[in-house]
C-alpha positions as CSV (number, residue, x, y, z in Angstrom):
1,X,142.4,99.3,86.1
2,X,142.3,99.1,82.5
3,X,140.5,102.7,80.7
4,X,138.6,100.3,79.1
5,X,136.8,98.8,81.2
6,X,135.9,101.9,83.3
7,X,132.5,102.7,81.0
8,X,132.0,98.9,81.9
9,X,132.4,99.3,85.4
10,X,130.0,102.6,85.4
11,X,127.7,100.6,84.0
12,X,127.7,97.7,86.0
13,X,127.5,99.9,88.9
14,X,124.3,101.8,87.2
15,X,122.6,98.7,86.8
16,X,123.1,96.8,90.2
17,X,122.2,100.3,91.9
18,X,119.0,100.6,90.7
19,X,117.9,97.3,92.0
20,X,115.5,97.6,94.5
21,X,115.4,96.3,98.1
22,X,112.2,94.3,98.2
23,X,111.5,95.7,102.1
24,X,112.9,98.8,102.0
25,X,111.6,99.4,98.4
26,X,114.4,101.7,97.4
27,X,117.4,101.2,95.4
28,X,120.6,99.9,96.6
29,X,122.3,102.7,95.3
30,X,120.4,105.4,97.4
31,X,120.6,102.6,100.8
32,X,124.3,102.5,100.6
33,X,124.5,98.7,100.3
34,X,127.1,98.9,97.0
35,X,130.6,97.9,97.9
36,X,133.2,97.6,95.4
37,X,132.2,96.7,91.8
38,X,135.1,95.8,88.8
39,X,135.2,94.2,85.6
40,X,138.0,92.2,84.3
41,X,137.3,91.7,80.8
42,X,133.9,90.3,80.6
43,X,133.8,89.2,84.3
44,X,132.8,91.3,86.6
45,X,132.6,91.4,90.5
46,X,129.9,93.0,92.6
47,X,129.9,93.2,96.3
48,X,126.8,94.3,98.3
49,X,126.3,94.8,102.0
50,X,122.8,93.5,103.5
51,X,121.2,95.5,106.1
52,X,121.3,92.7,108.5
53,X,122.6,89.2,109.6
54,X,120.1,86.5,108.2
55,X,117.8,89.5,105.8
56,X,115.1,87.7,104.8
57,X,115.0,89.3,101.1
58,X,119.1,88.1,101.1
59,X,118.6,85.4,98.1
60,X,116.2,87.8,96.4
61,X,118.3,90.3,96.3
62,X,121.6,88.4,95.5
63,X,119.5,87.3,92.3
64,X,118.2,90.5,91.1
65,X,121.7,92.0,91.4
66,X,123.1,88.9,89.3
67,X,120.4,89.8,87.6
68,X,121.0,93.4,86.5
69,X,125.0,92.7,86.0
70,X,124.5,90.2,83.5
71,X,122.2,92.4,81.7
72,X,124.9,94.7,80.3
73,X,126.4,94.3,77.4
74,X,129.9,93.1,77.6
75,X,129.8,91.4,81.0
76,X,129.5,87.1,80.4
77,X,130.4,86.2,83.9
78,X,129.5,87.9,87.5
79,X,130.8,86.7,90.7
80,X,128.5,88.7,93.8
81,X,129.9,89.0,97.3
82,X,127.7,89.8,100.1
83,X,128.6,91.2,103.3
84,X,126.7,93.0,106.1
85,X,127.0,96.7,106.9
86,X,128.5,97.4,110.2
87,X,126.7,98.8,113.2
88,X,128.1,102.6,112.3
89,X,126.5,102.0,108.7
90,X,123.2,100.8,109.8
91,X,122.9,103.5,112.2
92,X,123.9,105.7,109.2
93,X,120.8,104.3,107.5
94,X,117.9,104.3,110.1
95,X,118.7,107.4,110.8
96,X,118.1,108.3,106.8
97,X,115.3,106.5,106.5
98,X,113.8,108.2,109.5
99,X,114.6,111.5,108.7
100,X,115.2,112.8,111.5
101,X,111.1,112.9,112.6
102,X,109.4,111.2,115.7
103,X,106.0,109.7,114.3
104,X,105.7,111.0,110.7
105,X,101.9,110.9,109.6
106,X,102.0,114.3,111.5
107,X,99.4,117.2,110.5
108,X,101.7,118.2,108.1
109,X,102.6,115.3,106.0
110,X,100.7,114.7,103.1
111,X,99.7,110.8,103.5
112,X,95.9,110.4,104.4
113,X,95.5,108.9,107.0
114,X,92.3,106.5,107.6
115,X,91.2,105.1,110.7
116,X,88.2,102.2,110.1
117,X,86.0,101.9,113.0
118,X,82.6,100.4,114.5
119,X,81.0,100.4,117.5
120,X,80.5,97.0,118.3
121,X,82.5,93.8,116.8
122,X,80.8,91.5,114.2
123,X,80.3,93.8,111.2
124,X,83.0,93.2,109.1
125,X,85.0,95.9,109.6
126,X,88.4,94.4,110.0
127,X,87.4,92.2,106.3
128,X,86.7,95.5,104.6
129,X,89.8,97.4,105.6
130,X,91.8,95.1,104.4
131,X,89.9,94.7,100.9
132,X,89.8,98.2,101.6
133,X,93.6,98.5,101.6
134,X,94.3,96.1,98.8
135,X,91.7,97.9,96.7
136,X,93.9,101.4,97.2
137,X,96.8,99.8,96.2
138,X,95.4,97.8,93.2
139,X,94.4,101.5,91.8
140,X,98.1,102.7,92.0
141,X,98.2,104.2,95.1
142,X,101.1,103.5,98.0
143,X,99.4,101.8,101.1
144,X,100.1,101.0,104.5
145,X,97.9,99.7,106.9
146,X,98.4,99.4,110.8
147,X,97.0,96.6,113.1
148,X,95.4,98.9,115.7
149,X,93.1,96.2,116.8
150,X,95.6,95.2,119.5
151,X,93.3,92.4,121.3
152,X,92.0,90.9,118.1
153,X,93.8,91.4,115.6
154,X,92.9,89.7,112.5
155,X,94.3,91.3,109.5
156,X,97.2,89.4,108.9
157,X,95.3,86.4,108.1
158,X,92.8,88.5,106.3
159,X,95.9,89.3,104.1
160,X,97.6,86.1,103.8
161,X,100.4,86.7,106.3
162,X,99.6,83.7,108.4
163,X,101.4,80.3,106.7
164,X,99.3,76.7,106.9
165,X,101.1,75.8,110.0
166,X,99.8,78.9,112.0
167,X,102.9,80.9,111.5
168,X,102.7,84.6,111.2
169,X,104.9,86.8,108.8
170,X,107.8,88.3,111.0
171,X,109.0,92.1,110.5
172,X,112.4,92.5,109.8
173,X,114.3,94.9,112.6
174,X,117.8,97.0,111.2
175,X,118.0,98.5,114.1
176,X,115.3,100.1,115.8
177,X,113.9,100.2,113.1
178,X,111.1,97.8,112.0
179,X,110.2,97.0,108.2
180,X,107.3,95.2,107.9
181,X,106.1,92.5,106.0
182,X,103.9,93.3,102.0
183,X,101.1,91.7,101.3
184,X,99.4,92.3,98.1
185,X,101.3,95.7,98.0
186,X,100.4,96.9,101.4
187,X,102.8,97.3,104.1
188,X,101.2,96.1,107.2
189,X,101.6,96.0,110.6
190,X,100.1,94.1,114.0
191,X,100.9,92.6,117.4
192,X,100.4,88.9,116.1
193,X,103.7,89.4,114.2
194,X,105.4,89.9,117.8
195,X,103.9,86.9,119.4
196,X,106.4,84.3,120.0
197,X,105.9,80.9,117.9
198,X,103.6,78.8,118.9
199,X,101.8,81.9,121.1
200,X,99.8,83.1,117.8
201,X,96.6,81.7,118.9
202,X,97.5,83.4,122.6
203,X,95.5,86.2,124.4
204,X,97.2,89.6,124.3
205,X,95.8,90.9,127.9
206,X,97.0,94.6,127.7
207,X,95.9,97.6,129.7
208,X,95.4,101.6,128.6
209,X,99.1,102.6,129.0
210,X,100.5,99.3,127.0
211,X,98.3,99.5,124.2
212,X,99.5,103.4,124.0
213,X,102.9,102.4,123.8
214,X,101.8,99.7,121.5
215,X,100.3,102.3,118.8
216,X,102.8,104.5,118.9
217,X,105.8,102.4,118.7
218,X,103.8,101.4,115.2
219,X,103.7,104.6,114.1
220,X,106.9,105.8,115.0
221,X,109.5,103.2,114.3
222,X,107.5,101.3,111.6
223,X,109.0,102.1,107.8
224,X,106.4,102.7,105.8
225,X,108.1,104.8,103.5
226,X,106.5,107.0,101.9
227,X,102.6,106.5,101.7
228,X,100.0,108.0,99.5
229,X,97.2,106.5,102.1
230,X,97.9,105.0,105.7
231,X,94.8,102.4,106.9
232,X,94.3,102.0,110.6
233,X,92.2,99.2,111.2
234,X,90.9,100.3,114.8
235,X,89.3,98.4,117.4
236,X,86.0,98.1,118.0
237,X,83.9,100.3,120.9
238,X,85.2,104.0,122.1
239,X,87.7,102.6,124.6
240,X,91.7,103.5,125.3
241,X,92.9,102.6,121.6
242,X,90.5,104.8,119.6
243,X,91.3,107.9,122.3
244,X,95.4,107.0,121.6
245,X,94.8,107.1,118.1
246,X,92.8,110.0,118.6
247,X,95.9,111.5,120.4
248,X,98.5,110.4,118.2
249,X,96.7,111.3,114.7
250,X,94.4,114.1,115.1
251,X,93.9,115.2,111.6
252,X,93.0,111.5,110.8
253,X,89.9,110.8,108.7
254,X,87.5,108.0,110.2
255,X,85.1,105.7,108.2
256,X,82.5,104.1,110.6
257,X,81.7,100.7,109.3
258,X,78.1,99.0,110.3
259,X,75.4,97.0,109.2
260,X,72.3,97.7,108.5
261,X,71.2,96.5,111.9
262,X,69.8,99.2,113.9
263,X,71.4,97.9,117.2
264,X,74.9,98.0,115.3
265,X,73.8,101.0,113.8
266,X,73.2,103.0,117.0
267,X,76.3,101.7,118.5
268,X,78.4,103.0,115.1
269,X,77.5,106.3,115.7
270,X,78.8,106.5,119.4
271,X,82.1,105.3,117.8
272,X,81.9,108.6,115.0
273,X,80.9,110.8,117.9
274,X,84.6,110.3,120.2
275,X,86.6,110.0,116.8
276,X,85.3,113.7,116.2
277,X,85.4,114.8,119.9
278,X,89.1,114.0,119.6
279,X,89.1,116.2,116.6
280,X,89.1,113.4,113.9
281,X,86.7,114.3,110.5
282,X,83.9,111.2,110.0
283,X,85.1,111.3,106.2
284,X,81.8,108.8,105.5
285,X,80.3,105.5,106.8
286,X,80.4,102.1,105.1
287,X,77.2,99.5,105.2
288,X,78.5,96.0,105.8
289,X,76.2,92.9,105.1
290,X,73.2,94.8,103.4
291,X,70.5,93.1,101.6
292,X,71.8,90.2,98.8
293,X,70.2,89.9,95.3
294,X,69.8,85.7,95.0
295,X,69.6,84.7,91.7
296,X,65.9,84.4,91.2
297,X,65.8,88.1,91.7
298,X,64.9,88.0,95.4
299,X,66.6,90.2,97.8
300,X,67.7,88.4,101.4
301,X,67.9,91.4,104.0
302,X,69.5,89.1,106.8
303,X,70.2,91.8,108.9
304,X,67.7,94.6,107.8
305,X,68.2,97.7,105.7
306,X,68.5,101.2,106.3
307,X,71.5,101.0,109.0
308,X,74.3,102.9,106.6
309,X,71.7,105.6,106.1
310,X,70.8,106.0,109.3
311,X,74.2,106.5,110.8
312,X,75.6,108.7,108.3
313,X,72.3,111.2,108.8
314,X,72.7,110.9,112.8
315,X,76.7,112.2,112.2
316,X,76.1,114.7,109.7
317,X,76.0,118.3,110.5
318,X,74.3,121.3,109.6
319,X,77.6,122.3,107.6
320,X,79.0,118.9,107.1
321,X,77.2,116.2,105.6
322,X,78.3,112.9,106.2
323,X,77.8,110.6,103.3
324,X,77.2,106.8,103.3
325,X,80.3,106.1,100.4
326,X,79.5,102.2,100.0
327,X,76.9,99.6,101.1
328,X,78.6,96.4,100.5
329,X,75.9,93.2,100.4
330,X,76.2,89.8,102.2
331,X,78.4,87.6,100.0
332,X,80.1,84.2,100.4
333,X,82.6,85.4,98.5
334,X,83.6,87.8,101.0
335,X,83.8,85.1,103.7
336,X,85.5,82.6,101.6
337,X,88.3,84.8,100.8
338,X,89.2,85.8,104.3
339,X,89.0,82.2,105.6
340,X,91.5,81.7,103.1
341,X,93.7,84.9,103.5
342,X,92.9,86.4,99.6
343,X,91.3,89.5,99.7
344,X,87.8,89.1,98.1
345,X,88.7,92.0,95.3
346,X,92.0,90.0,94.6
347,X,90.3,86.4,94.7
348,X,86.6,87.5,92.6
349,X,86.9,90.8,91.8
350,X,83.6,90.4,89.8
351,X,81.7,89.7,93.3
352,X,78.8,91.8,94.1
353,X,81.0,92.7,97.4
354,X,84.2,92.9,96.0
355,X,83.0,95.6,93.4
356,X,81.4,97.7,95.9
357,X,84.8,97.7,98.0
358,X,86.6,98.3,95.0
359,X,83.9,101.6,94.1
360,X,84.7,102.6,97.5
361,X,88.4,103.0,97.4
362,X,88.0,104.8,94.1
363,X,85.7,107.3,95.8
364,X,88.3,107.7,98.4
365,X,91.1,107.9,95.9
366,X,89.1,110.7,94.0
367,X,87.6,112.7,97.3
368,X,89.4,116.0,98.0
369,X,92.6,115.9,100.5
370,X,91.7,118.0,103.9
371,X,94.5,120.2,103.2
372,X,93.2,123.6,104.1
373,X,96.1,125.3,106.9
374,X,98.6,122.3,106.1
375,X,102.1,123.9,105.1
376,X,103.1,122.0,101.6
377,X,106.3,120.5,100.8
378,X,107.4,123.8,98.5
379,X,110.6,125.7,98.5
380,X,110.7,129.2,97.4
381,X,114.4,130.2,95.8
């Protein structure tokens, strides 16, 4: 090796390790995946190892590091080899990107965790976590967002992880480990990325102790990284998911999503009641499909008014008030945009609906963490 080009090399080395892994969203440098990097004159050769036989990100990130090396000065050629760690290495990496931990949204980590629910199906609730979600992350914030909806789950089409032909976006496994699948910035998990081909359209006919396994193993050996706000789009009703999730994340916040409806609206409030019986705080309650201004300034109450209102007041309590934080009004919009997997605040973020979704996740981006008794990340030398 020539002293001269060592400085090259170095910065070769600089530049291809701070690519990022489009999963894993790391660099390459901090995952381990650099193998031997030299410059002969203004050529220089980069080999990288991928996590995994047939990555899905492997042309991506063969670019991005051809990329990078060509970027500094004094290289004019770059040859890039790509290999695949060995078993020991992956190992050596889930085990890093786990950290060691069981299910990591625990009491004392400092994501805020979410879960949406309703009492009855029909309201929307699935549409506005997801806008929900995309709305978080448009703001800056790191989102995930878990499928907890086991038996209808619906938000990867609501996110545009479904293809034309019916195929849903696949997580990538190193391991037991499972990466899953960004759309529109949000890391997002759910059983329809499990099903077999051709099964997507299949019933997913699970009992208590399955769908337990199901939610943890999401919890627990999903990579999410780390998260400034986890979603949990839950089922609908009071029944064996929302007492697992209940289990499994205590300390979670819950937004109860109705209408205005006063049948929806007195089977919401059951759904607040077990979410706080497990120990869960009702952080607020969202009105879906209130009244729409038309054009010629008359307002079309399809389902009523006064549902949001009347929920939040019949869950607040004498030393907690529980505030209705967005009433979002019937919109075609809204519909259009799920049919066609676009998130309404991403496809017209000027809608009536998408603005109020968008106020929403600002509210919750600017409403006081429930940190009280949760030990902080701090190291006293």
């Amino acid at each position: 090796m020539s002293p001269d080009t060592v400085p090259l090399e170095r910065a070769v080395r600089d530049a291809v390790g701070a690519v990022s892994d489009p999963e894993l969203r790391r660099p390459l440098s901090e995952l381990g995946m650099l193998r031997d990097i030299t410059v002969d004159g203004t050529h220089a050769r980069v080999g990288i190892a991928l996590t995994i036989v047939g990555c899905p990100a492997a042309d991506r990130i063969e670019r991005d590091v051809r990329e990078a090396a060509f970027s500094v000065d004094g290289v004019d050629a770059v040859d890039v080899e790509v290999t695949v760690m060995t078993p020991e290495e992956r190992a050596a990496l889930t085990a890093q990107l786990r950290g060691g931990r069981g299910i990591p949204f625990t009491p004392d980590s400092l994501t805020r965790v979410i879960a949406v629910t309703s009492g009855k199906g029909g309201v929307g609730k699935s549409t506005v976590t997801a806008n929900l979600a995309v709305a978080l992350a448009r703001q800056g914030l790191r989102v995930g967002l878990v499928d907890a909806d086991v038996h209808g789950f619906s938000i990867p089409g609501l996110l545009g992880l479904v293809d034309a032909d019916g195929h849903t976006a696949r997580p990538t496994r190193i391991d037991a480990l499972i990466v899953p699948p960004v759309a529109h910035d949000v890391k997002t998990i759910s059983i329809g990325m499990f099903l077999r081909e051709g099964e997507e359209r299949s019933a997913v006919a699970w009992r208590g102790p399955m769908l337990h396994r199901t939610i943890e193993q999401f919890l627990r050996d999903v990579h999410f990284g780390d998260l400034d706000v986890l979603l949990v789009d839950m089922p609908p009703g009071t029944g064996d998911v929302a007492i697992s999730v209940g289990q499994l994340l205590p300390h979670a916040e819950v937004l109860v999503v109705t209408t205005p409806q006063s049948a929806a609206a007195d089977v919401a409030i059951r759904s607040g009641l077990v979410a706080r019986q497990t120990g869960q705080r009702v952080a607020g309650v969202v009105e879906n499909m209130a009244p729409l201004t038309l054009p010629d300034g008359t307002v079309l109450d399809l389902f009523g008014a006064g549902g949001g209102t009347a929920v939040a007041a019949a869950l607040s309590e004498p030393d907690a008030a529980v505030p209705l934080l967005a009433s979002i009004p019937l919109s075609p919009a809204l519909r259009a945009s799920a049919d066609a997997g676009i998130p309404v605040v991403v496809a017209e973020p000027e809608d009536p609906a998408a603005q109020a979704i968008t106020a929403l996740a600002a509210a919750l981006a600017r409403s006081p963490r429930d940190l009280p008794g949760r030990p902080l990340p701090l190291h006293v030398r």
